[in-house]
N, C-alpha and C positions, 0 to 999 in steps of 0.2 A: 417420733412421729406425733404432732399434737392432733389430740381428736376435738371432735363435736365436743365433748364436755369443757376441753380446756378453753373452748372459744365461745361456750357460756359462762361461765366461772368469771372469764375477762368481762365479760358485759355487752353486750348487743343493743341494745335497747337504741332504735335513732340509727346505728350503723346498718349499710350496706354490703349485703350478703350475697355474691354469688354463691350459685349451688349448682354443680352440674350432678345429673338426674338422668338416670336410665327410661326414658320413655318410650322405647323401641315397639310399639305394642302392633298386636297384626290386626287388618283394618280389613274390612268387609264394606266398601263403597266410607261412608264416614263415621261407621259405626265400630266401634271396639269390640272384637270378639274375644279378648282376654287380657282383664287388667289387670294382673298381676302384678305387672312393674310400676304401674301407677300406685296401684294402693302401697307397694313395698319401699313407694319416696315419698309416702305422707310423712311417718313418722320425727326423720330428720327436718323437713320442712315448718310442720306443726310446733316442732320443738324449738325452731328460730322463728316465727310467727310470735307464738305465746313469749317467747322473750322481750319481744317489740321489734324484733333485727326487721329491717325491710327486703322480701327474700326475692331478687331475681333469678330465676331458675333458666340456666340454658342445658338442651338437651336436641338429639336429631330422631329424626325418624325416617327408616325406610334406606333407599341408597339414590338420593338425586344424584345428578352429576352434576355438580357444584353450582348449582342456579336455581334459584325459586320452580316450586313445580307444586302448583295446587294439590295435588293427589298425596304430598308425602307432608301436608300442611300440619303442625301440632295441635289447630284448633281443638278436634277432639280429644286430646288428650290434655288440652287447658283447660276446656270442660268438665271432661271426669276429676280431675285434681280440685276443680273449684268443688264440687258437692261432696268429696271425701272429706275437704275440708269446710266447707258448710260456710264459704265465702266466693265471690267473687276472684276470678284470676283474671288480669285482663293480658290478652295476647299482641305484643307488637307484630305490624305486619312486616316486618322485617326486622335483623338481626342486630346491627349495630346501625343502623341508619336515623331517620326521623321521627320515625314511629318508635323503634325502640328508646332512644332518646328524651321522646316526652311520656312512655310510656313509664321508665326509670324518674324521670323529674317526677311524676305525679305520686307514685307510691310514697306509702304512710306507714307509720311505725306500727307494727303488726301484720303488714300487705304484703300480699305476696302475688307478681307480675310473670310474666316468661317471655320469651325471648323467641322469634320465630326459629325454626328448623337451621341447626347450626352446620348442616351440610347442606346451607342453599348457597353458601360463602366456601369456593373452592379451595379456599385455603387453610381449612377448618382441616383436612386429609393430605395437603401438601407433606410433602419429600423434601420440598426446602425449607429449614428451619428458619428462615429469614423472612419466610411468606406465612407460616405457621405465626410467628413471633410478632408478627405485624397487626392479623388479629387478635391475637392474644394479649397485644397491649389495646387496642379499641374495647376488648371485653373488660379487663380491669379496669378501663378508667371509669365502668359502671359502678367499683365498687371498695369495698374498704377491707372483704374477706373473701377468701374464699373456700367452699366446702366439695369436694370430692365422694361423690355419694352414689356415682353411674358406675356399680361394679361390673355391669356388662362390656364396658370401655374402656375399663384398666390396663389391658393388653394393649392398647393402640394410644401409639405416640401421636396424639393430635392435640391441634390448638387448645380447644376448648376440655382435653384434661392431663394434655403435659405441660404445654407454655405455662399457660396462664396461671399456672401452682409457683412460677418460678416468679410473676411479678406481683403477687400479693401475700400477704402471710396465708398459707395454706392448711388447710385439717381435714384429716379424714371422718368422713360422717360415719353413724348410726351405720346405715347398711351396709356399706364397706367395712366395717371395723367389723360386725358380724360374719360376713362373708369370710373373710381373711381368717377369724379364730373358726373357724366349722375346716377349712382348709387346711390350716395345721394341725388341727386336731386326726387328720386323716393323714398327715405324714410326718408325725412329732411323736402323736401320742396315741396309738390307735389300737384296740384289742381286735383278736385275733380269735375267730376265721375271717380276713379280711378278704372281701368278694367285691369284686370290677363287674358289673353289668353294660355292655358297650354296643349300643344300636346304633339307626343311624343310616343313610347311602353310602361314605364312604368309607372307604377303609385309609386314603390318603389324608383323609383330612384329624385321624386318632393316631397317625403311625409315632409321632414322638409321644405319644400319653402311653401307646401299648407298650413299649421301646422301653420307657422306664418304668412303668406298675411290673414290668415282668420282674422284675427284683426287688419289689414288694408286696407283690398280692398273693393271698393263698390258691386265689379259683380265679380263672376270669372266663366269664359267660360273655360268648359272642351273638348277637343275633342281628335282623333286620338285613337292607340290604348289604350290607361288610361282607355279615356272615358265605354270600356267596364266593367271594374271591377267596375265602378259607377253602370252601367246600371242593372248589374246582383246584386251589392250590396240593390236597388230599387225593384227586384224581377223580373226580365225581362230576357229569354231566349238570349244568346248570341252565340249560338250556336258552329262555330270553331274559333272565334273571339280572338283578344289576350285577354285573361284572368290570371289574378293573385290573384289563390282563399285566398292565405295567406291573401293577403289585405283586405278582405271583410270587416270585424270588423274594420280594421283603416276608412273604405269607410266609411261605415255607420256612422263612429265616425265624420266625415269632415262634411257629410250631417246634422249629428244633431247641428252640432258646427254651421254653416252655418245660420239654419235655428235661432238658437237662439241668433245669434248676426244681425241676419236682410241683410244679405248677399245674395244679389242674385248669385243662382248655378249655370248655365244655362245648359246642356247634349244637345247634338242630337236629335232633333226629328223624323231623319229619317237618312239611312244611306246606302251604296251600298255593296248589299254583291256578292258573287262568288261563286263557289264550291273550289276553290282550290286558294292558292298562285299565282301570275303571268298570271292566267285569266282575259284577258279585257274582257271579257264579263261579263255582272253584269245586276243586278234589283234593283231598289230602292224598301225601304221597311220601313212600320214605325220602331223604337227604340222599339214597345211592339210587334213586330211582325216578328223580327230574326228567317229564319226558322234554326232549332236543326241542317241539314246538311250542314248549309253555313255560311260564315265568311264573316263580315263586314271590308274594305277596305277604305274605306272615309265616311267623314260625306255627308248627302247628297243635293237636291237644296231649301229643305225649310229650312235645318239647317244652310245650308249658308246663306239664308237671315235671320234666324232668329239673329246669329252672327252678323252679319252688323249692323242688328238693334240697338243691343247690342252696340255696338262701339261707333256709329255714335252722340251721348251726347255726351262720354269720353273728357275728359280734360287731363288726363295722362295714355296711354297703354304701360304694357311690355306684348311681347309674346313671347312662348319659347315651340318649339315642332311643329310640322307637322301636321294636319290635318286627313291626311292620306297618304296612300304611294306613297307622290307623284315622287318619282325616274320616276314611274309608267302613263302614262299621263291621262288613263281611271283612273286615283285614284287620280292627281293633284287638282281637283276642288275647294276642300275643305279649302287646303293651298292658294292655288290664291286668293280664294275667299274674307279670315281673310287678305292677304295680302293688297289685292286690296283697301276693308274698311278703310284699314291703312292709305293707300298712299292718299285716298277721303278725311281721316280725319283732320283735323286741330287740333287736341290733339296733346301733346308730347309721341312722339309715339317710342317708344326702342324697338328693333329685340334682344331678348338676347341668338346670338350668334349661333354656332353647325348647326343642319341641318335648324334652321328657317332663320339661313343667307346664307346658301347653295341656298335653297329652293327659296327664290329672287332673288337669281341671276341663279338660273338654268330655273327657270320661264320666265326672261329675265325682270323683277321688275325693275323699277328705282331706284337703292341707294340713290338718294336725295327725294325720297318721304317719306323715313323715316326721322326722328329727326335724330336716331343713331342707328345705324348696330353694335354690339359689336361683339369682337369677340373671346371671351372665354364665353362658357355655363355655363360648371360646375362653373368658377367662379362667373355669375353672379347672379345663384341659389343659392350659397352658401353666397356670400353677402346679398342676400335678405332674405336667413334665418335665418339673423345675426349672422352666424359662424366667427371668425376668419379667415384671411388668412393671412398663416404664410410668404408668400413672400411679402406683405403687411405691417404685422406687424416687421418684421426685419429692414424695409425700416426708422420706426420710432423709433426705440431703438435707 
């Protein structure tokens, strides 16, 4: 797999750079409530800028359905990228079109351009790889390289980062190359007590991550709403709590896997419930003693210190999922709390990604308290279920 370095070492300078770029950021009318992913694709960018490479960046935001939709527009997010980088980014108003086109002619050796929202082009997420490959040839004829650098996208076979690696010389960037060593690192080479933190609503959407960390984790700490489909799997009233009865059988299946490979489980021992959604007012209550008319919201203050507990040996934690709903601040506790443990801890300690890297920095968390803030979820759960990713695997063909 040739990286970012090997495709400066070759020379850039005057050459034509695509980049695709994690810019998925969450929007509050046109304002960016967390860059994260913006500031985490300056560095590869900056580094082909300062070469001279002329860097057009394609990336998507949001989930259009495959047509221009003002609301999911990149503007902001070509804004923020311009003042990280302390130049102008200019935005074509569409993707491969007219705008993009002289947008692409105009750029200058050190410039760096983007590309409107690459899910406004339906065929950016096509199932036919014929219509996938069709864009994918209009994007390269933008350019002379191209750089893989959107580790939140790695998992998905799309135009703009499976094709289009196959019609130009391809390198994996800066952020990806990162991303990838912190991920092996958690299943190659990892010291032990190694601890799973897994929040989150559902439990169907971890069942292949929990499926195989159970034959490599020491502890796995369940929380948030999953946690309920455990609880009630155990035989415990959950009352309006998220539940997912389909899961029960896989629950109970995890639990008996668990207990027979020596795996500590760890659930909630107590948890804050509400009558309704969006209520800050709440009662703690134990895990056996949910009443049938109220929904649990966070774990609650013995379960957070029982979690700390939990951590505080670790030698290597990933966590991935929310506690509870901490958007919420009467429901934050639980997220801070798993947070807090982390930053206390001296293990090598991975955030992987989505709302548990929101959730830090909306708490106002120090990013250096962790090891590593990633910043693609789905991909990091899917790496550590030992799936394939096809933007990955293209990268090494």
């Amino acid at each position: 797999m040739k990286t970012l370095s090997d495709l400066l070492a070759e020379g850039v300078a005057g050459r034509r750079v695509l980049v695709r770029a994690d810019l998925n950021v969450p929007l509050d009318g046109d304002k960016i409530t967390d860059d994260g992913r913006v500031r985490a694709s300056v560095p590869t960018i900056k580094a082909l800028a300062d070469a001279g490479a002329r860097v057009i960046v394609t990336a998507h935001l949001g989930r259009p359905k495959g047509e221009p939709d003002p609301q999911f527009s990149l503007a902001p997010a070509a804004a923020r990228l311009g003042e990280l980088l302390g130049t102008e980014v200019a935005l074509a108003s569409d993707l491969v079109g007219e705008s993009a086109q002289a947008v692409v002619a105009a750029v200058t050796d050190g410039g760096v351009v983007m590309l409107e929202n690459v899910r406004f082009d339906a065929r950016e997420t096509s199932k036919d790889s014929a219509e996938r490959a069709a864009l994918a040839a209009e994007l390269a004829a933008f350019a002379d390289a191209f750089v893989s650098d959107g580790f939140g996208v790695v998992h998905r076979k799309q135009a703009s980062v499976y094709d289009v690696a196959q019609k130009l010389p391809a390198y994996v960037g800066g952020l990806v190359e990162a991303e990838l060593g912190v991920l092996r690192k958690l299943t190659d080479d990892l010291e032990r007590p190694y601890v799973v933190v897994l929040g989150g609503a559902k439990v169907s959407d971890k069942l292949g991550v929990i499926a195989n960390l159970l034959s490599k984790v020491d502890r796995l700490l369940v929380g948030g709403g999953m946690a309920y489909t455990f609880l009630k799997a155990q035989g415990h009233e959950v009352g309006g709590s998220l539940l997912q009865e389909d899961q029960l059988d896989t629950v109970r299946g995890f639990l008996a896997e668990a207990e027979k490979r020596g795996v500590e489980l760890v659930l909630p021992v107590d948890v804050l419930v509400t009558d309704k959604f969006g209520n800050p007012e709440h009662e703690v209550v134990a895990t056996d003693a949910i009443p049938a008319d109220k929904m649990g919201l966070d774990i609650g203050p013995a379960s957070r210190e029982l979690f700390a507990s939990k951590l505080a040996d670790a030698k290597t934690v990933f966590w991935n999922g929310p506690m509870g709903v901490f958007e919420q601040e009467a429901y934050a506790g639980g997220t801070r709390a798993v947070a807090e443990a982390l930053v206390k801890s001296e293990a090598f300690t991975v955030v992987g990604g989505g709302d548990s890297a929101a959730a830090v920095r909306a708490l106002g968390l120090p990013e250096d308290g962790f090891s590593h803030i990633s910043t693609g979820g789905g991909a990091s759960l899917e790496f550590l279920e030992g799936k394939e990713l096809p933007g990955i695997s293209v990268l090494e063909s």
